[in-house]
N, C-alpha and C positions, 0 to 999 in steps of 0.2 A: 504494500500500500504506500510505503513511502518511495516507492519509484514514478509513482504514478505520472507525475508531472512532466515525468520525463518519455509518457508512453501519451501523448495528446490524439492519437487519431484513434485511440478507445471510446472516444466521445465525441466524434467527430463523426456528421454525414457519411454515409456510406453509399454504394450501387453495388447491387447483386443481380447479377445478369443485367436486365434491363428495367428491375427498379428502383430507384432512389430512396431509402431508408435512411429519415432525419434521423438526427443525435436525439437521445433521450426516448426514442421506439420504445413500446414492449413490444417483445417478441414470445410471442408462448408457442411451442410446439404443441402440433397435435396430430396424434396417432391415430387417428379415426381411418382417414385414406389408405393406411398400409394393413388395418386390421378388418379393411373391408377389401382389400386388394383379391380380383380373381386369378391374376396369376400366381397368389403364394396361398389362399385357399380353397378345398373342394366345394366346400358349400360356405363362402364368406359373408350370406345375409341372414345364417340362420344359427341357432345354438346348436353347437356340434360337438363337446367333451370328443368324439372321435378324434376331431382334427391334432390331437396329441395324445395318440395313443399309435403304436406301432402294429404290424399285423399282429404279434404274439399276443397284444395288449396291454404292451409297457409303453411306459413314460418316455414321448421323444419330443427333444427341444423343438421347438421352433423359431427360426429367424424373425419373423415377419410379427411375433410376438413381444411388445417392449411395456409390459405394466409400470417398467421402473426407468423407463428412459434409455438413453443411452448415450454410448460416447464419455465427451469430457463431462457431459451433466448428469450422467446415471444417478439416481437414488443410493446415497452412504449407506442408508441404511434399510437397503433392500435384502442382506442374507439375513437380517437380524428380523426383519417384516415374514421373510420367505419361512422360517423357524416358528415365528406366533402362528402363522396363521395355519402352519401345519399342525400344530398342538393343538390349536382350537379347534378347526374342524373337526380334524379327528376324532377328539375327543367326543363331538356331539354327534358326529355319524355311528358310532362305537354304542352310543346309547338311547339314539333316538331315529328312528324314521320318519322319514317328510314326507308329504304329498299334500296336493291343493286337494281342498275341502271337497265335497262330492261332489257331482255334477258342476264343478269351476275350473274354468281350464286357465292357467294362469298367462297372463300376454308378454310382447317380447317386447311390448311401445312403450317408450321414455320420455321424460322433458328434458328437454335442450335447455341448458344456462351455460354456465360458468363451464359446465360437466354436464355428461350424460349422466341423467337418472330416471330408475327405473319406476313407472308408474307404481301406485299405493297396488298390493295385493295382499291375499290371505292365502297362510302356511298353517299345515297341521303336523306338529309334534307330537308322534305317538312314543313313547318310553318303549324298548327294543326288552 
């Protein structure tokens, strides 16, 4: 931080490709375009748990998946997020089965803000 002044076109106008990005931009990425991409999914408009699972039926990376970003900005603390969230679910799939309430088929439609979010629905927790 104390070189800073000596690094001046960090805050200076920019062009990328052929558009002009003032100083002081925000810039937020957004993964929506490469997580709906049909060249890197089979079925990318629809909920598919397949799309990372292997023929055998194990767990395989995929590129085209970035929850935590990537590059120089990846998420710090994405193995420590990737570890909770393995312990929690677990844990509740270990003791509880889910499924929408009878006759309600749950939908895949969101509200657009800031983030995609998933419209209000109802889950039923049965104890396993």
């Amino acid at each position: 931080v104390t070189d800073r002044e000596n690094m001046p076109y960090t805050d200076a106008d920019t062009i990328l490709d052929k558009y002009t990005i003032p100083k002081g931009t925000i810039i937020l990425a957004t993964l929506n375009s490469v997580l709906h991409d049909e060249s890197m999914w089979e079925t990318p408009h629809s909920f598919n748990p397949q799309h990372f699972l292997d023929q055998e039926g194990k767990f395989r990376k995929r590129e085209a998946f970035l929850p935590f970003s990537a590059g120089k900005r990846v998420c710090i603390g994405e193995q420590l997020a990737r570890m909770e969230l393995f312990l929690f679910f677990t844990s509740l799939l270990q003791r509880f089965s889910f499924s929408a309430p009878p006759g309600e088929q749950p939908t895949l439609e969101f509200t657009l803000g800031a983030m995609r979010s998933p419209k209000p629905y109802r889950l039923c927790a049965v104890a396993r």
